[in-house]
C-alpha positions in Angstrom: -71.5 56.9 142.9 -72.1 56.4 139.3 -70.0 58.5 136.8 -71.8 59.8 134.0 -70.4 59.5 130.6 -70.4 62.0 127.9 -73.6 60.3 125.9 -74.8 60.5 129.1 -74.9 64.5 129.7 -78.1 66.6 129.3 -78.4 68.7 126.5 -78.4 71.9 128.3 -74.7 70.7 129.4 -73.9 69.9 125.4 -74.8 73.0 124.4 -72.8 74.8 126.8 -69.8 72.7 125.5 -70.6 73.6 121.9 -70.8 77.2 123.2 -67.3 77.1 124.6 -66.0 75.0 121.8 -67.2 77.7 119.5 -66.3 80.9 121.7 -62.6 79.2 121.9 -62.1 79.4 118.0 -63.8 82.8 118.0 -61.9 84.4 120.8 -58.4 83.2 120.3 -57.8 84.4 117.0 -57.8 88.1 117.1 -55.5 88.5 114.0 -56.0 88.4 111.0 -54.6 86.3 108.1 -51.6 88.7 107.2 -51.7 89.6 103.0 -48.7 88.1 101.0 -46.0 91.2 101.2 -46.3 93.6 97.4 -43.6 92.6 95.5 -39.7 93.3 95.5 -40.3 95.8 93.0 -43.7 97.6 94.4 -41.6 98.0 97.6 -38.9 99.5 95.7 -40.8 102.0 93.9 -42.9 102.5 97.3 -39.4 104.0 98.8 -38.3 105.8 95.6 -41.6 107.9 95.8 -41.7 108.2 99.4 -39.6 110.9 101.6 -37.0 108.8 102.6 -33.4 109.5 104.1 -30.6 109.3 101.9 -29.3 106.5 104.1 -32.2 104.6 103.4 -31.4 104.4 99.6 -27.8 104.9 98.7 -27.1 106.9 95.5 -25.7 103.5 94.3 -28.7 101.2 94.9 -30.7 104.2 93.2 -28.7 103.7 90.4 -29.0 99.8 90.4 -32.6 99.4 91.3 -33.4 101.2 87.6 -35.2 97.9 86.4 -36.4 97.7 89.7 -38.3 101.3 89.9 -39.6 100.9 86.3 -41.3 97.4 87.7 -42.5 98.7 90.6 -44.1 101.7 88.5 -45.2 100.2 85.6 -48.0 98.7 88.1 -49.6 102.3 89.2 -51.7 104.1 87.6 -51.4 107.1 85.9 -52.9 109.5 88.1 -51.0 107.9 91.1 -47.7 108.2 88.8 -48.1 112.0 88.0 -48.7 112.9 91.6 -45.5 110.8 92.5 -43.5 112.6 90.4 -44.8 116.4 91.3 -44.1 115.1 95.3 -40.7 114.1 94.4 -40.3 117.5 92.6 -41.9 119.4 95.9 -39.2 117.2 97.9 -36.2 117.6 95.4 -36.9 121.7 95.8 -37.1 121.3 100.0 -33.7 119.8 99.5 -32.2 122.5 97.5 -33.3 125.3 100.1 -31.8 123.2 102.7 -28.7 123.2 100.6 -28.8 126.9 99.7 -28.9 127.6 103.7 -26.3 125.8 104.4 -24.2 127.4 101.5 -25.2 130.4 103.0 -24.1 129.8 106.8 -20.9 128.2 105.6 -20.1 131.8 103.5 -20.9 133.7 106.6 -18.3 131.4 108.6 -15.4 131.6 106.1 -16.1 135.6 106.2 -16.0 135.4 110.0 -13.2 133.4 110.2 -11.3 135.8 107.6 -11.8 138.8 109.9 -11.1 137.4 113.1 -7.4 135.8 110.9 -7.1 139.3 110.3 -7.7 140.7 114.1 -4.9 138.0 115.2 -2.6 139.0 112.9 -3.1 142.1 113.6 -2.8 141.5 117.6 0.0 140.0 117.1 2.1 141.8 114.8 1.4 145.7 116.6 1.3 143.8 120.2 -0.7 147.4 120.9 -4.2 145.9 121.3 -4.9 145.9 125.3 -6.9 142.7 126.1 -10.3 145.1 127.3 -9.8 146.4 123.5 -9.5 143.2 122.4 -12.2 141.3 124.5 -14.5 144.2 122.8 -13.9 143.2 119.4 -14.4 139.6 120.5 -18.2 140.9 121.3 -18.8 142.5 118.3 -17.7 139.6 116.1 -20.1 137.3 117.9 -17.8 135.6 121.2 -16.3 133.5 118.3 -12.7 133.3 118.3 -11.1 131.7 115.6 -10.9 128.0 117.0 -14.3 128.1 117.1 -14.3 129.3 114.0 -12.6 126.7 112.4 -14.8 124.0 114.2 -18.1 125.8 112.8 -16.5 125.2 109.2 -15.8 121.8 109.5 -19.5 121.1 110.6 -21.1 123.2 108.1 -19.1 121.5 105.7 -19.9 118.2 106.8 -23.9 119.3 106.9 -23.3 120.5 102.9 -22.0 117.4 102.2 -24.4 114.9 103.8 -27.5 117.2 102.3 -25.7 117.3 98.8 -25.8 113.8 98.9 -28.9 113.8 99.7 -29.7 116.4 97.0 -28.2 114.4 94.4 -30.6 111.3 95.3 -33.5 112.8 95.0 -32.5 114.2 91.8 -31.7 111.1 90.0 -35.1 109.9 91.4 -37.0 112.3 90.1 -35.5 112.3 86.8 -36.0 108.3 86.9 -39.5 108.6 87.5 -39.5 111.5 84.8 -38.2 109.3 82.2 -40.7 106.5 83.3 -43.6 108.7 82.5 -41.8 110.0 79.3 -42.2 106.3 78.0 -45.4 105.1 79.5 -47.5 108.2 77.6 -47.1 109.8 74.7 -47.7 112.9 76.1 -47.3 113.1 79.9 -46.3 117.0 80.3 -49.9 117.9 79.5 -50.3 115.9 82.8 -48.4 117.9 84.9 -48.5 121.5 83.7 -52.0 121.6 84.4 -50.6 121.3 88.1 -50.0 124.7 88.9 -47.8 123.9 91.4 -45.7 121.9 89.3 -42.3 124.2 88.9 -40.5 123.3 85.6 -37.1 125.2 86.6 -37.3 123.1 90.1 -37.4 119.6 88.4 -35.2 120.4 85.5 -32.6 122.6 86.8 -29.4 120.5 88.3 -27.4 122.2 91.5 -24.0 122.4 91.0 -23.4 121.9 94.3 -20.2 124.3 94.6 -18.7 126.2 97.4 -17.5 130.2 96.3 -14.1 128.2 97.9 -14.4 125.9 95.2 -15.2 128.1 92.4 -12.1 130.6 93.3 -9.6 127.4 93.4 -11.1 126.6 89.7 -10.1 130.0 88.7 
């Protein structure tokens, strides 16, 4: 028995090769040809407008990336620039509720903690208080006693400061990409005041950042 060689083979059995040959470069290249990466700067800029953690961007690589962010932003239009700054403004504002908040829980923790100092002392000093009058008081100030307290501070005051630090980011952001804009158009307020949900006092008002225990040590 004869073998037949390739010249050999009918055309039905050519075309069905060609038909392979051409489904094989077809169906084994699903992906497509990936587009060259935006450059260093673009991607910087990209994260400086986004809502990012403040462990994504350091206040320190905010502060170096400056040429970086002006590169990145001198590429956008400026449409795209003025609606980056009012999200950054909307964020900036989220931040300093969050901040206010916890302000506020860590007041009503150093008040709590004040009385129940005062409930010990007084426990211990009188040695009158019977321990059903005592448990009493104990339920009226929440089941907290002053331990727990004293852990509720330390948390609350680790909270303020990771979100003041995250505050702080966000402000120097906004203020670079303020300034930007400042330069890029000779009059880019008109811009964004005819936002009306732009909020001057939110964008140009800096947070101290200070506890009431801070300010009374000051004084």
């Amino acid at each position: 028995m004869s073998s037949m060689s390739p010249h050999g083979s009918s055309p039905s059995l050519q075309r069905r090769i060609l038909e392979v040959q051409s489904q094989m470069h077809t169906k084994y290249h699903p992906y497509r040809k990936q587009a060259a990466p935006p450059p260093l700067e673009l991607c910087f800029a990209a994260r400086t407008i986004g809502r990012l953690s403040h462990t994504d961007l350091s206040l320190e690589d905010v502060h170096k990336g400056h040429d970086f962010l002006h590169h990145g932003l001198s590429q956008l239009p400026d449409n795209v620039l003025v609606k980056a700054i009012l999200a950054k403004c909307a964020f900036w504002d989220c931040i300093s509720q969050q901040v206010s908040q916890t302000l506020a829980e860590i007041e009503f923790i150093e008040q709590q903690r004040d009385l129940l100092t005062e409930v010990h002392t007084a426990a211990q000093e009188t040695l009158a208080t019977a321990e059903s009058q005592l448990a009493m008081l104990m339920d009226i100030f929440d089941q907290c006693d002053l331990q727990d307290g004293k852990d509720d501070m330390a948390f609350y005051h680790a909270v303020y400061a990771d979100e003041l630090v995250a505050f702080t980011i966000t402000a120097t952001q906004t203020e670079q990409l303020e300034s930007f804009m400042d330069k890029r158009s000779p009059s880019p307020d008109e811009h964004v005041e005819d936002n009306p949900d732009h909020d001057n006092d939110t964008c140009g008002t800096l947070f101290t950042g200070l506890l009431s225990s801070d300010n009374n040590e000051a004084e």
